[in-house]
N, C-alpha and C positions, 0 to 999 in steps of 0.2 A: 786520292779518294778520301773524303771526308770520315773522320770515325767519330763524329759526333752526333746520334740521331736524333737526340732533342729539337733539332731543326725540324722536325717533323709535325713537330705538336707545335711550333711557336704561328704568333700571329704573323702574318705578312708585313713588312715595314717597303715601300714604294717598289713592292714587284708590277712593274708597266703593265708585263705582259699578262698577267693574271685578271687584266680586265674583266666588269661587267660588258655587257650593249651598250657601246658608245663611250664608255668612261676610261679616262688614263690615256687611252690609245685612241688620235682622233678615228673617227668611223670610215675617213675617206684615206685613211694611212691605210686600215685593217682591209678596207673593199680594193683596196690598187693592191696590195700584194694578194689578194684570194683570188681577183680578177686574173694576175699570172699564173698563179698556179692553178686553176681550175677550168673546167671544159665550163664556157658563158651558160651554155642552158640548165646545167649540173647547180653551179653557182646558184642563179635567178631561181630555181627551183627548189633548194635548200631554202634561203633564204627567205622565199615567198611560204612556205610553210610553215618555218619557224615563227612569222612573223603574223602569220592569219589563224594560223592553228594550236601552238607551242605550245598551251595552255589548257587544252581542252581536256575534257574526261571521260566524254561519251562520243562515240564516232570516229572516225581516222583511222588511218594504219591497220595490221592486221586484225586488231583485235577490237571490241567494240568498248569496254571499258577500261578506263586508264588509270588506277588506283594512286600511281605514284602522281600523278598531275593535282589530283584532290587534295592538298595542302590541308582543310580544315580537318577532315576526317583523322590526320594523324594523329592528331592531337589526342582524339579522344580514343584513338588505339592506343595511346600512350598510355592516357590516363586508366583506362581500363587493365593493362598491365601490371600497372604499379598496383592499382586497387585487390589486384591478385595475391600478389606477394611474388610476380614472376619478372619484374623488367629487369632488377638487377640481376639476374640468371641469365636472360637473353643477351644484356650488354655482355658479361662476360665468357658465353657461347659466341659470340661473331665477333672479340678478340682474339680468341683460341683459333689461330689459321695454324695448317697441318700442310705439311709437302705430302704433294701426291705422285705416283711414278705412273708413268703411263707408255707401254712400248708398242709401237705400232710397226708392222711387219708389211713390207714393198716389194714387191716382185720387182719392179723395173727401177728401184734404188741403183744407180751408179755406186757401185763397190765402195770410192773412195767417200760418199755419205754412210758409209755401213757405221753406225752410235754416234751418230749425230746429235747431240742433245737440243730443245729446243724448249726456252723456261714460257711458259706459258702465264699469263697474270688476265684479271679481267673482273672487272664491277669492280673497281676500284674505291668511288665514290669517298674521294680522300676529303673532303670537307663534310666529312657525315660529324654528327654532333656530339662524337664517343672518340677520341685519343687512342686509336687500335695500330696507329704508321710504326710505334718500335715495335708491334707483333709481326706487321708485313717486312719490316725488314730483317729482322731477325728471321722468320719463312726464307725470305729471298737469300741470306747468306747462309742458312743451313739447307740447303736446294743444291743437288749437286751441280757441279759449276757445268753453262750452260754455256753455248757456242751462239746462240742469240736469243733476244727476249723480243716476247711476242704478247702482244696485247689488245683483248678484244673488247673494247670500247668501255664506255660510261663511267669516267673521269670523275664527276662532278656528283653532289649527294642528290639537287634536284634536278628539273627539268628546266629551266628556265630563271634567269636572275644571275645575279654577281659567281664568277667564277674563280675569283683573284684567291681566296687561299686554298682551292683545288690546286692549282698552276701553283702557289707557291710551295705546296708541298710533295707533288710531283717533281720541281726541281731540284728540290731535297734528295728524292727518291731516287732519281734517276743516275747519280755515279755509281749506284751499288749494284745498276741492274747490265749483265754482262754481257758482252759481247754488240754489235750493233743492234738496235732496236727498232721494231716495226709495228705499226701500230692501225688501228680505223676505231671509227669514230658508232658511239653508240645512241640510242633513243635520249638519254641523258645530255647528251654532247651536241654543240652549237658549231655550226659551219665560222663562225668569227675564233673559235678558240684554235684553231688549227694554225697560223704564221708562230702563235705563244709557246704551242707544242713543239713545233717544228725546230723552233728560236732552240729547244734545250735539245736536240741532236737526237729526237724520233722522227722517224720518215713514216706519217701517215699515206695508209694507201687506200685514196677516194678512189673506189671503181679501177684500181690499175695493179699492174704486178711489176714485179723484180725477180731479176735473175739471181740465185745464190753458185758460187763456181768456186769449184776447187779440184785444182790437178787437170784442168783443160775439160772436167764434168762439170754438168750444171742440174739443180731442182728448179722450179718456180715456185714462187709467194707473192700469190695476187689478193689484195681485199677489195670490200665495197661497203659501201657509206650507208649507212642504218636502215636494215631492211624492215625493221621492226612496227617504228611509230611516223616517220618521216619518207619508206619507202624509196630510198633514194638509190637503191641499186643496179647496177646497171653490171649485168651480166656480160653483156657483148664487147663492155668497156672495158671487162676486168680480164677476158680471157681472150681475148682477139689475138696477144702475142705469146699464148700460152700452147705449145703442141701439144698436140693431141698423146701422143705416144711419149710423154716424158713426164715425169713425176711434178706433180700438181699439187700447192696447199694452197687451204683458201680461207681466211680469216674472215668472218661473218658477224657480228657480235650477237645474231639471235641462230638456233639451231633452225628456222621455220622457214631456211633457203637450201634444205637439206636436199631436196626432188630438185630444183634448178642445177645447184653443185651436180650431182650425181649423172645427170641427164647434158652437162656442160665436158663433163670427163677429169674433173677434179678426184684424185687420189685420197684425201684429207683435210676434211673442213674441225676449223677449232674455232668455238664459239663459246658464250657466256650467256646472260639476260635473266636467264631463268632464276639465278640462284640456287638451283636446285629445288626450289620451294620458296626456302629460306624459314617459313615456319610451316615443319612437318608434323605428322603424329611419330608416334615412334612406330620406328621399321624404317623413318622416313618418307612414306607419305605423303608427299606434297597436296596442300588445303588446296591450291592452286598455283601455277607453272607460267602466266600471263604471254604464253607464247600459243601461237594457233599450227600444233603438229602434235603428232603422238607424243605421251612420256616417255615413251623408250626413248625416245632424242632429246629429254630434256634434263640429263644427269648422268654424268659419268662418260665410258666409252659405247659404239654405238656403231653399227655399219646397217644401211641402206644399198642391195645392190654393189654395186664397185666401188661405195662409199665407204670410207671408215671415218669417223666423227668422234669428237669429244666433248661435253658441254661441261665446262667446268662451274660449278656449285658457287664461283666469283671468291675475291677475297676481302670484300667490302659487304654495308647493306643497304637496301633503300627502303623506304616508306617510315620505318622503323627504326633504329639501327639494334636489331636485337636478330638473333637466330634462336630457332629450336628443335633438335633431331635433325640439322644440317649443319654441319660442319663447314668454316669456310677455309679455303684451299687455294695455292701455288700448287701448279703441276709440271713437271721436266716430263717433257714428251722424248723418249730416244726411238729412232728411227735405224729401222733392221732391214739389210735386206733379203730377197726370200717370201 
């Protein structure tokens, strides 16, 4: 394992896989391996949206406008920040990531999962325009050691364009992150970046689940592909092999699949998107949550019915790269049974 995290911050020197659309890695190398690993209509369906819509600001997905997709507007948040006196305060509020504990209590827990630790990560968006990967990794090694790492989507700072130093600093990232890892894909993330992820030993789960087993017991851990901006979830795909009467997690990257999950018989959905806000008033307060469901499911821990949930505050930012009155956060979920 690597002890040197400068690789973090460095530029990319010919990482293949860290491609934009099309470049490095020819387009029909990237569509023959996605074609394997994807259900065709799944694929065609991703890929037609990315490709008609990926861009847009107004309309699509759950919500009707898309702030993060409006590119010029940043700018002039930016600028108005600085003309405050406040941006460098925000950059160094969304360095500052804090470990958070979070214990969720299972009645139909198999004994031998009883403290089960599960590191939770998510908004990652490692090519944001602020050097904050030695704060996530140092999060991630002061994080009590975690039996698997679990990750709910959005990779990349924006929505569209070159992903190649996301991917190269995700490869960085990734020896330190423990145990096997499992990952789905968020409004941020591109159905082509997936063979690049998978290349550095995370098993994305589009619409599907896995079995976790130990001592002749088993949990599930099914995800689905961005219910968010891209809608690309497919519930029946994700839980088909999922029984009913045995402990169910379901990695979502927006909280706003929370009545599907619940209503599917999922135990524990762990989601991101929100940021918490990302910029709140104090109390925290989110200005807004860019997800379509109540707050109460958009920060922190949370149950709906025989749901229990958790939306984690991300440990990355978008639009911006600044927080305020949100903290960002690494969570170790331990699971209880009881």
């Amino acid at each position: 394992m690597p002890d040197d995290v400068s690789l973090l911050d460095a530029e990319p020197t010919g990482f293949a896989g860290g491609a934009a659309e099309g470049a490095d890695v020819p387009a029909d190398a990237t569509l023959e391996r996605l074609r394997s690993r994807l259900d065709p209509i799944h694929l065609r369906q991703r890929l037609g949206m990315e490709s008609a819509h990926g861009k847009a600001v107004f309309g699509y997905g759950r919500t009707f406008f898309h702030l993060e997709n409006w590119y010029s507007i940043h700018a002039l948040i930016r600028f108005g920040l600085r003309a405050l006196g406040l941006y460098a305060r925000g950059e160094r509020n969304a360095a500052a990531i804090r470990v958070t504990a979070n214990t969720v209590r299972l009645a139909a827990l198999p004994a031998v999962f009883d403290g089960l630790r599960l590191l939770h990560l998510t908004d990652l968006h490692l090519d944001a325009p602020i050097a904050y990967s030695h704060a996530l990794v140092q999060a991630v090694l002061a994080a009590p050691r975690a039996e698997y790492t679990l990750i709910t989507g959005d990779f990349r700072y924006r929505t569209h364009g070159d992903w190649q130093l996301a991917l190269a600093r995700l490869a960085a990232l990734r020896p330190h992150l423990p145990g096997p890892v499992y990952a789905v894909l968020g409004n941020h993330d591109s159905i082509r970046m997936v063979p690049a992820i998978e290349d550095l030993d995370i098993r994305l789960l589009l619409n599907e689940s896995v079995r976790l087993e130990r001592d002749g017991a088993r949990i599930h851990l099914a995800g689905i592909d961005d219910p968010h901006y891209f809608c690309a979830d497919n519930f029946h795909r994700a839980a088909r092999d999922v029984p009913v009467e045995e402990v169910a997690i379901l990695l979502s990257h927006s909280p706003e699949t929370y009545w599907q999950a619940a209503h599917c018989g999922f135990d524990l959905l762990l989601a991101g998107h929100t940021h918490g806000g990302q910029v709140c008033l104090p109390g925290g307060l989110a200005l807004m949550t860019n997800a379509d469901c109540p707050r109460a499911y958009c920060r922190g821990a949370w149950r709906y019915r025989d749901l229990q949930g958790y939306t984690s505050t991300g440990a990355g930012a978008s639009v911006v790269p600044v927080r305020y009155n949100c903290p960002p956060e690494v969570v170790v979920h331990t699971l209880r049974r009881g």
